[in-house]
C-alpha positions as CSV (number, residue, x, y, z in Angstrom):
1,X,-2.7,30.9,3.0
2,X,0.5,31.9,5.2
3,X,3.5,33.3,2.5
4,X,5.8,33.9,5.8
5,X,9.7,32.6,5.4
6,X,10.2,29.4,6.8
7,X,13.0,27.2,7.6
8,X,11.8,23.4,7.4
9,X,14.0,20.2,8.6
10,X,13.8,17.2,6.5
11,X,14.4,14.5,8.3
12,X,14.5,11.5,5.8
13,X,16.8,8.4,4.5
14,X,16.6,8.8,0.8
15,X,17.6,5.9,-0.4
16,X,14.0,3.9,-1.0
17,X,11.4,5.3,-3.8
18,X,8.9,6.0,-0.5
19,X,10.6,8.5,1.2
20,X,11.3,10.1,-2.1
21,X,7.8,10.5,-3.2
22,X,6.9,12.0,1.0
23,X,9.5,14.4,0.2
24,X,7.7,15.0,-3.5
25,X,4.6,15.7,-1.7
26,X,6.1,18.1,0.7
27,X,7.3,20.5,-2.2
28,X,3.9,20.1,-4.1
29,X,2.3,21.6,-0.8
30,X,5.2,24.5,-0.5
31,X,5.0,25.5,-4.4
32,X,2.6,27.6,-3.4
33,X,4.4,28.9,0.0
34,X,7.3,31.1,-1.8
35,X,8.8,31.5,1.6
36,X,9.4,28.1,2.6
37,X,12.7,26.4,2.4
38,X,14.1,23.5,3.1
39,X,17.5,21.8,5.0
40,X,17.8,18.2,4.8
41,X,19.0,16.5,7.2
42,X,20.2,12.8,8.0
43,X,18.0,10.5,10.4
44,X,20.8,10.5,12.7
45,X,20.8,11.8,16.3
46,X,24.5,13.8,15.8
47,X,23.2,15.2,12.3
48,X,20.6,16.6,14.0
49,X,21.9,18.4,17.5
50,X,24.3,20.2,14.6
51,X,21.3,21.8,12.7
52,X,20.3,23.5,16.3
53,X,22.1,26.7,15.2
54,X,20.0,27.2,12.2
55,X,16.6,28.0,14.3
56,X,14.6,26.0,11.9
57,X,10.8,26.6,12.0
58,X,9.8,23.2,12.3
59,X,10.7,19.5,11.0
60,X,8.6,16.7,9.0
61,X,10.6,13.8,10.0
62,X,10.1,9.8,9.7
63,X,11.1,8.9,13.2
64,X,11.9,4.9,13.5
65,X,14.0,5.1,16.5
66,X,13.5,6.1,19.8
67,X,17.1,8.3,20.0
68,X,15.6,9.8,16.8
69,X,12.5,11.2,18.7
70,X,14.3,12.4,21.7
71,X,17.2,14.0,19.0
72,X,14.0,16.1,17.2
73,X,12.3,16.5,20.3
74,X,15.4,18.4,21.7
75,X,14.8,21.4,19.2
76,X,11.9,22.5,20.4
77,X,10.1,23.0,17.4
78,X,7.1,21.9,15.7
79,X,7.5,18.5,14.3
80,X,5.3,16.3,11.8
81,X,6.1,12.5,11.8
82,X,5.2,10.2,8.8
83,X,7.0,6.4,9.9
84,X,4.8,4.1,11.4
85,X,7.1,2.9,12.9
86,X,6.5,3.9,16.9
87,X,3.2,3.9,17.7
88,X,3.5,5.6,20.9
89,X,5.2,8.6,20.2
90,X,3.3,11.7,21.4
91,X,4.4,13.4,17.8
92,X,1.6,14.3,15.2
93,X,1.5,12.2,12.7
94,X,0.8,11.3,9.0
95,X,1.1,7.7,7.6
96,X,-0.7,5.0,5.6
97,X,-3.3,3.1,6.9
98,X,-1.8,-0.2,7.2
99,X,-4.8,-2.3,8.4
100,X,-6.5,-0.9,5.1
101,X,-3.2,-2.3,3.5
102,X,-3.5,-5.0,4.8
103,X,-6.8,-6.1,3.4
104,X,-6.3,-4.5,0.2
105,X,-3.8,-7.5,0.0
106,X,-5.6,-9.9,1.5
107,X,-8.5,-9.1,-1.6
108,X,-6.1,-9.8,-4.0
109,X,-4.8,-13.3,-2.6
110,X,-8.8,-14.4,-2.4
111,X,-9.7,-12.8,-5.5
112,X,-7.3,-15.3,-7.0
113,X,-9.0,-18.7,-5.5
114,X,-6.3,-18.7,-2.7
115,X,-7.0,-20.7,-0.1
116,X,-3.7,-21.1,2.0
117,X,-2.3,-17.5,3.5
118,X,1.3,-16.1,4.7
119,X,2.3,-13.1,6.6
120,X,6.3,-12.0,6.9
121,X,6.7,-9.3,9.4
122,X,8.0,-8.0,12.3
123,X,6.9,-8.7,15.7
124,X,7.8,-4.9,16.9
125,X,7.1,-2.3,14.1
126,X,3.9,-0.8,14.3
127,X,3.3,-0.3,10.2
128,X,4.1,-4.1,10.0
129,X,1.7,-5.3,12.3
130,X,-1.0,-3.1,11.2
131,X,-0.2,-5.0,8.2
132,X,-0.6,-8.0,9.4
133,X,-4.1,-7.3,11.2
134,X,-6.1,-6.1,8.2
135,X,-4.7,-9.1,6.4
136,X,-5.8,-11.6,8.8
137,X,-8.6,-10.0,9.4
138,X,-9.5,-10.3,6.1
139,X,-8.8,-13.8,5.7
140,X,-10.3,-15.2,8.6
141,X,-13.8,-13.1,7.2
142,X,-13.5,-15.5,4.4
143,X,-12.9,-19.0,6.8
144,X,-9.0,-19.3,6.0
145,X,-6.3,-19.1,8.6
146,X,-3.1,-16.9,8.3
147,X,0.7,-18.3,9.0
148,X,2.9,-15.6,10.0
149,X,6.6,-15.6,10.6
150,X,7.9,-12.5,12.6
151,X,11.2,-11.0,12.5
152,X,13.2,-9.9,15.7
153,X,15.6,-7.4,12.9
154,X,16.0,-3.8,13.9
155,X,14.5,-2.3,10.5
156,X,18.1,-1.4,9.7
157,X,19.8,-2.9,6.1
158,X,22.8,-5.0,6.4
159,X,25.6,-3.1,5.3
160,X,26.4,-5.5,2.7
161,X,23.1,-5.4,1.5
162,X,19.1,-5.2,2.5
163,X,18.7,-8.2,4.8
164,X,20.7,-11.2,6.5
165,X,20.5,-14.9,5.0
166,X,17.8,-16.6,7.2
167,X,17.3,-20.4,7.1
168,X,14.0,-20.0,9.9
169,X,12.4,-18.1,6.8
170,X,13.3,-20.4,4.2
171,X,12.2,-23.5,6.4
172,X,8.9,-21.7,7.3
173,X,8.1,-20.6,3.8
174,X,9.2,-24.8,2.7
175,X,6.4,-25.6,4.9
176,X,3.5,-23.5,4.1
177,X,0.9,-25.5,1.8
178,X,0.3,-24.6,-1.8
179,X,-0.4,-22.9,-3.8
180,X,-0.2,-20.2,-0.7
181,X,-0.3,-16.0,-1.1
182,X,2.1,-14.5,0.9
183,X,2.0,-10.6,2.4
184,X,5.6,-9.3,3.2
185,X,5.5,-6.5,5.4
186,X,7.4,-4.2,3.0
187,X,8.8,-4.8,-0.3
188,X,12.3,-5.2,1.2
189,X,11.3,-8.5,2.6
190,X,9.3,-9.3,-0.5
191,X,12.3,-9.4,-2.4
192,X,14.2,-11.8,0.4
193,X,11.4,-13.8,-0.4
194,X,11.7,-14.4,-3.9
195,X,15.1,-14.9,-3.4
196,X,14.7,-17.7,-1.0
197,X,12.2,-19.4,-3.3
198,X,14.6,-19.3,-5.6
199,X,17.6,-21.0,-3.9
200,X,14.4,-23.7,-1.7
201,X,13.1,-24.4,-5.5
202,X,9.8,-22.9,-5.1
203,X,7.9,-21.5,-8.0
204,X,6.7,-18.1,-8.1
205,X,3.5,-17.6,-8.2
206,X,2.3,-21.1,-8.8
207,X,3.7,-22.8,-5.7
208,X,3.5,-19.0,-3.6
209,X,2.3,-16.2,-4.8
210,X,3.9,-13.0,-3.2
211,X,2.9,-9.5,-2.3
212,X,5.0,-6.4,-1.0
213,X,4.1,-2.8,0.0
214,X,5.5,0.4,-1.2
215,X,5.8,-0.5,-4.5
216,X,9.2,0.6,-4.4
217,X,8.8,0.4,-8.4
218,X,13.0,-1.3,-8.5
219,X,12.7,-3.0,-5.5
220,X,9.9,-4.9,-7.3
221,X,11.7,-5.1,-10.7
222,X,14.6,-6.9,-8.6
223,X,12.6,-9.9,-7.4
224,X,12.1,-12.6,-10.1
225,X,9.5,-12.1,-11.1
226,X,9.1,-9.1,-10.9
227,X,7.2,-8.2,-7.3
228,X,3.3,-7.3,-7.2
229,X,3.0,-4.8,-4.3
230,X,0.3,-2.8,-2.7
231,X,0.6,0.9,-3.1
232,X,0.8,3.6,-0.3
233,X,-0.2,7.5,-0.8
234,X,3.4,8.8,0.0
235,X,3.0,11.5,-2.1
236,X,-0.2,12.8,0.0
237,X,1.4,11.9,3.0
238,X,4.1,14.7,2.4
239,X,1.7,16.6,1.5
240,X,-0.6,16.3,3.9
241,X,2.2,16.5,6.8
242,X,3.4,19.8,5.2
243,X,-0.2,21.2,5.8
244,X,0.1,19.9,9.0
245,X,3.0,20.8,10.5
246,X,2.2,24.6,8.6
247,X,-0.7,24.7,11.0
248,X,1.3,23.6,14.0
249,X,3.7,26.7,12.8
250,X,1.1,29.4,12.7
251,X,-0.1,28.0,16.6
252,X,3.1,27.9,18.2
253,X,3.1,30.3,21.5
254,X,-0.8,30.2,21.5
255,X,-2.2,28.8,24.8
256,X,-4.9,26.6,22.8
257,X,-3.1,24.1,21.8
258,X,-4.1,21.2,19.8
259,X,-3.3,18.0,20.9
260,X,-1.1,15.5,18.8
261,X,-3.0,13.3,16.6
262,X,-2.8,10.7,13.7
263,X,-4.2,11.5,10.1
264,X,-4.8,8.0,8.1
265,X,-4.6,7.7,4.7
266,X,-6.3,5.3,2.5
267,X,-4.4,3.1,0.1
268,X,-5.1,3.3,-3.8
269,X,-4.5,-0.2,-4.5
270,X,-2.4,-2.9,-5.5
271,X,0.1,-2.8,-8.3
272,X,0.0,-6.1,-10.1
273,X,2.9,-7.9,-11.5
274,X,4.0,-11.8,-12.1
275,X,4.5,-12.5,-8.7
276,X,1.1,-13.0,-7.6
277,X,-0.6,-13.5,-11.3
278,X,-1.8,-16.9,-10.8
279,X,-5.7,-18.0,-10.9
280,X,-5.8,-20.8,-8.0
281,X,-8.9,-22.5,-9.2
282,X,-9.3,-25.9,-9.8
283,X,-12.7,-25.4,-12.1
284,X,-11.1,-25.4,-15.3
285,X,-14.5,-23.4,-16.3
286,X,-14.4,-20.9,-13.7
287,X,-10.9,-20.7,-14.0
288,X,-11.3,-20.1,-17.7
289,X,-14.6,-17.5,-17.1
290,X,-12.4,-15.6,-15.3
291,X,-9.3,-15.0,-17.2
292,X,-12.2,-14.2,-20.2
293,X,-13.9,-11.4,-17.8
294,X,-10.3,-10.3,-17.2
295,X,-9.1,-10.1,-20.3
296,X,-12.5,-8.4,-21.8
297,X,-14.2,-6.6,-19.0
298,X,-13.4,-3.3,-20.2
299,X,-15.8,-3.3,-23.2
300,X,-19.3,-3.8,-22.9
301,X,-19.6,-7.2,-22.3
302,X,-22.5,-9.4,-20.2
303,X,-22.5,-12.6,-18.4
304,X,-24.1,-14.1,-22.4
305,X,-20.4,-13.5,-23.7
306,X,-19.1,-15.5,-20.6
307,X,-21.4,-18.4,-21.2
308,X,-20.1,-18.4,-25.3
309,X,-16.7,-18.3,-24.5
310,X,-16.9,-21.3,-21.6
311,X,-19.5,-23.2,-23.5
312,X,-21.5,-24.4,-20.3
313,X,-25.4,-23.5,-19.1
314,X,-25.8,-20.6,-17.0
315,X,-26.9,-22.5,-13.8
316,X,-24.3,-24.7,-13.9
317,X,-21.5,-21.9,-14.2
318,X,-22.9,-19.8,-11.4
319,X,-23.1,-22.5,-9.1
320,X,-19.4,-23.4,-9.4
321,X,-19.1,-20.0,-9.5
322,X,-20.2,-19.3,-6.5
323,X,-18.4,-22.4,-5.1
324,X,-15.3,-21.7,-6.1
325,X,-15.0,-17.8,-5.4
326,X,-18.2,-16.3,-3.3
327,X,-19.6,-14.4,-5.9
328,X,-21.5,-15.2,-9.3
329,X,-20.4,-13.9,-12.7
330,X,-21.9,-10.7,-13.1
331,X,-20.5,-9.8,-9.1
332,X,-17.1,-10.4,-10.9
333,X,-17.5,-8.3,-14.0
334,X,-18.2,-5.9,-12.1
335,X,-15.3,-6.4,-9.4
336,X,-12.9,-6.7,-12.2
337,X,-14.2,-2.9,-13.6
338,X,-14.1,-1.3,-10.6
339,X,-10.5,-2.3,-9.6
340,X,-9.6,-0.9,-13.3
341,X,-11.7,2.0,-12.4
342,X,-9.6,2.9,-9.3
343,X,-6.2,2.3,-10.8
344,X,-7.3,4.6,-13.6
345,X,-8.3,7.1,-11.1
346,X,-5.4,6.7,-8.7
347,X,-2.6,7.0,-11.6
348,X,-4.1,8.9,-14.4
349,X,-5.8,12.5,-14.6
350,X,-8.3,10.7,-17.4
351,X,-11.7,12.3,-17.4
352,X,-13.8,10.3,-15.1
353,X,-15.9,9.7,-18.9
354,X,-12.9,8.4,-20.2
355,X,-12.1,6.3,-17.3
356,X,-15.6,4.9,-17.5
357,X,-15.6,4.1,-21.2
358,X,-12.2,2.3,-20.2
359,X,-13.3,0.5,-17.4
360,X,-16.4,-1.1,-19.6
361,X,-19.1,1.2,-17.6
362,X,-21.7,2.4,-20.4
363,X,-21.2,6.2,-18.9
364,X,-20.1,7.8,-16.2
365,X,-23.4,8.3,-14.4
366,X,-22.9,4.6,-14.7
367,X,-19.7,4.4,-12.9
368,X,-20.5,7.2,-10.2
369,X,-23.7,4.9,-9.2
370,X,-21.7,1.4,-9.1
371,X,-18.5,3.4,-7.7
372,X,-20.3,4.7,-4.7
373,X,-22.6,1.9,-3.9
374,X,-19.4,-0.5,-3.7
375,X,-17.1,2.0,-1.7
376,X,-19.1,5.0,-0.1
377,X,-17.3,7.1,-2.2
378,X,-17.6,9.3,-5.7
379,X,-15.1,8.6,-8.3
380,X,-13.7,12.0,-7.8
381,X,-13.9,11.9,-4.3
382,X,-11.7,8.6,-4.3
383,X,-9.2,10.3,-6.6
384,X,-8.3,13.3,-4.1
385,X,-8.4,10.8,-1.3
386,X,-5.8,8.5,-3.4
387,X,-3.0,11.2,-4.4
388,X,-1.9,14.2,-3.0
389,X,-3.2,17.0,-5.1
């Protein structure tokens, strides 16, 4: 581990939660680099020709412009980029894996009975149409079709607030059939979306169901209801990039250079809230089974308890079952513990036997087995891949 002094450039807006928990992650990594210190600086091309003096080691920067890029690329010195943004920037890079995002959303909608689907993006950002490929990716796996609507917007606010007023939206969003789930790119738009099904009288979630990213934990508490969203490691990203960009430090000058590449990180999930918390079923059984698995699948409950609290045969509730969502009833108890399981794991530092207990797994050899049969991964493993540690 390198103690030498170094002068690192942030390059960041700070004014959303996500950039503020990247730059959280970067001084987690250099707590333990005593020699490392930082100058922030604005994502603007002037701000950043006037830093030149200052001889800064290297930058971690989120580059959404192309003057941006050629402004950092100017000073000559290592740089780490975390927007995903530009996709063709020959900058190393840490960022989210959007596609995974994307289907991580996608889950929740169909988990819910949805059978009608939305995407608000935009037709040039990289991050957004990631986005938008793991969602309808995931859809169309299931036999549904996605609607998108694209925005031509440069990803710059309004100065009199975050967006423009845009009848296209509200007339596309009016035409959608419902109930629908509906993926905004980030939680930005997710927000003009509420507001517009406020003012085109559409209920949320029972005529559309929304869904951000970032959860940008105001943004979300703005929209009415409040916004579900699907997280994004930001904290790990900063981390990560600061490990990164401390190796590109300690090779500068050296004729074996690396070449620039992209380190993906995994989503830990999505953060539920009103906006989406609707069952789309119309089996008033199923519909019922499932808010009882929901409600109760964290104690030690079977697929016997289901049956009492439905009052229907066995064969008869698996068969809807399986009509109405793809899988039968124990396939959902155990869905329903493993999501808990990964929130738990993602947000708390619980023991994983704690986490097991509270997640309705007998014991955490329990867990570990279902855990990595379902996602290739330990429960500790999926932890450090979740956070930045």
């Amino acid at each position: 581990m390198t103690t030498h002094p170094a002068r690192i450039g942030l390059v960041f807006n700070y004014n959303l939660t996500y950039y503020r928990d990247i730059v959280r992650g970067i001084c987690a990594f250099a707590a333990s680099r005593p020699g490392w210190a930082f100058t922030p600086v604005a994502p603007d091309p002037d701000a950043i020709a006037s830093i030149r003096p200052l001889e800064l080691d290297g930058l971690i920067a989120h580059i959404f412009t192309l003057d941006l890029a050629e402004s950092v690329g100017r000073l000559g010195q290592p740089v780490v980029n975390v927007s995903g943004v530009l996709p063709d920037l020959k900058i190393p890079r840490v960022m989210a894996d959007h596609e995974q995002a994307g289907r991580l959303a996608a889950g929740h909608f169909l988990d819910r009975g949805l059978r009608h689907f939305g995407f608000f993006g935009y037709t040039d950002h990289a991050f957004s149409k990631g986005r938008e490929a793991g969602f309808r990716r995931e859809v169309e796996r299931a036999g549904f079709e996605v609607s998108s609507y694209l925005s031509d917007d440069p990803l710059h606010p309004e100065p009199s607030g975050l967006w423009r007023w845009n009848d296209g939206l509200q007339g596309w969003l009016a035409g959608l059939p419902r109930p629908a789930g509906v993926l905004a790119s980030h939680d930005i738009q997710g927000v003009q979306l509420s507001e517009i099904c406020h003012r085109a009288g559409l209920r949320v979630p029972d005529d559309l169901a929304l869904l951000g990213v970032d959860n940008d934990d105001l943004l979300c508490q703005m929209a009415r209801p409040p916004l579900s969203s699907v997280a994004l490691p930001a904290e790990r990203i900063g981390f990560e990039a600061a490990r990164m960009l401390e190796g590109l430090i300690s090779r500068r000058g050296k004729k074996d250079r690396v070449r620039p590449r992209t380190l993906l990180l995994p989503s830990p999930g999505v953060v539920t809230r009103p906006s989406s918390d609707i069952l789309a079923i119309d089996d008033e059984d199923v519909a019922a089974a499932v808010r009882f698995i929901r409600t109760h699948a964290h104690r030690p409950i079977g697929v016997a308890a289901v049956l009492d609290a439905v009052a229907t045969s066995r064969r008869s509730l698996e068969r809807r079952f399986v009509k109405a969502l793809g899988r039968g009833v124990a396939e959902e108890i155990r869905r329903v513990r493993l999501d808990r399981a990964r929130v738990l794991l993602a947000d708390t530092d619980l023991p994983i036997a704690r986490i097991a207990g509270d997640s309705g797994f007998s014991e955490a050899k329990h867990l570990s087995t279902v855990f990595r049969r379902e996602t290739g991964l330990t429960p500790t493993e999926y932890r450090n891949q979740s956070r930045a540690r």
